[in-house]
N, C-alpha and C positions, 0 to 999 in steps of 0.2 A: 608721193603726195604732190598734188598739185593744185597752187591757187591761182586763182582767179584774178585775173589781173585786170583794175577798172584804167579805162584810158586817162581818167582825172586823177591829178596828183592832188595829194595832199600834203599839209606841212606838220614834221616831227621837230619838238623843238627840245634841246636838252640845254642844261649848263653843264660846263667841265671846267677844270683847271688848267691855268695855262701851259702848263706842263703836261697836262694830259691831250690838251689841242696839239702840241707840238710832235709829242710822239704821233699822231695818228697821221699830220701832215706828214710826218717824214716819213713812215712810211707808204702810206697812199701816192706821195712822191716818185718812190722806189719803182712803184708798180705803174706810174704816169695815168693815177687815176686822179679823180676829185676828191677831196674830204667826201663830200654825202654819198659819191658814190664809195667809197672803200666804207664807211660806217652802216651805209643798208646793206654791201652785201656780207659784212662781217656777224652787225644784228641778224639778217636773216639767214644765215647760215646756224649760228649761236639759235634760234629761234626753232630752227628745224630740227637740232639734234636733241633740244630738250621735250618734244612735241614723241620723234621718233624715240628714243628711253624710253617715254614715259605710255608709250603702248602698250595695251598688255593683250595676247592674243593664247588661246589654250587650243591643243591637239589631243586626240582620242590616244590610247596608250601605243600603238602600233606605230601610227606617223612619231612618235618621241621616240622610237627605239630606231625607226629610220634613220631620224636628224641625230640622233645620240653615235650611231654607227657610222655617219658620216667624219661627223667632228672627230670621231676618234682615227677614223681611218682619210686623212687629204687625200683631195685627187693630184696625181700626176701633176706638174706645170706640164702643158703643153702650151704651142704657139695661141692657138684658141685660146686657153682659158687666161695668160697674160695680157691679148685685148679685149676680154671681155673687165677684166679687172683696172684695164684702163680708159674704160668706157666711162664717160661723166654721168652722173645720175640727174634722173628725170628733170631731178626740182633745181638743178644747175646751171 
C-alpha cells in the first residue's frame, strides 16, 4: 500500500494526559525523534496494520491448497530469504 503524499501539511490536533505526553516524549527521546514525528509514524504504522487485517482477498480452490502446502511445509532459511525478510516494507 502506498499513499499519496501532498507536499502541504496539515495540522492533527489531540489532547492527552500529562502522563501520557511524558511517556511518548521519553520515548521519542530514546529514539532522538520529535513528539509529532514518533506519534505519525506510530498512528500510521497503527493505521496500516488495521487497513492491512481488515483486507479480505479470496483464491479459486487450487491456489489455497498451494498457499495451504506452503504454510505447512517452510522454506529452508537460506542467506536470500533472511534479507528478503529483512527488507523494509513499501509503506516504510
Amino acid at each position: 500500500m502506498q499513499l499519496t503524499q501532498s507536499k502541504e501539511a496539515v495540522s492533527i490536533n489531540i489532547r492527552a494526559k500529562a502522563k501520557q505526553r511524558d511517556l511518548i516524549d521519553q520515548a521519542a527521546d530514546r529514539l532522538g525523534r520529535s513528539r509529532s514525528d514518533f506519534m505519525l509514524e506510530a498512528a500510521c504504522r497503527e493505521a496500516e496494520n488495521v487497513l492491512l487485517d481488515q483486507t479480505f482477498f479470496t483464491v479459486d480452490q487450487g491456489t489455497f491448497a498451494k498457499f495451504q502446502a506452503l504454510l505447512d511445509n517452510p522454506l529452508t532459511p537460506t542467506d536470500k530469504l533472511r534479507r528478503l525478510l529483512k527488507t523494509k516494507a513499501p509503506w516504510e
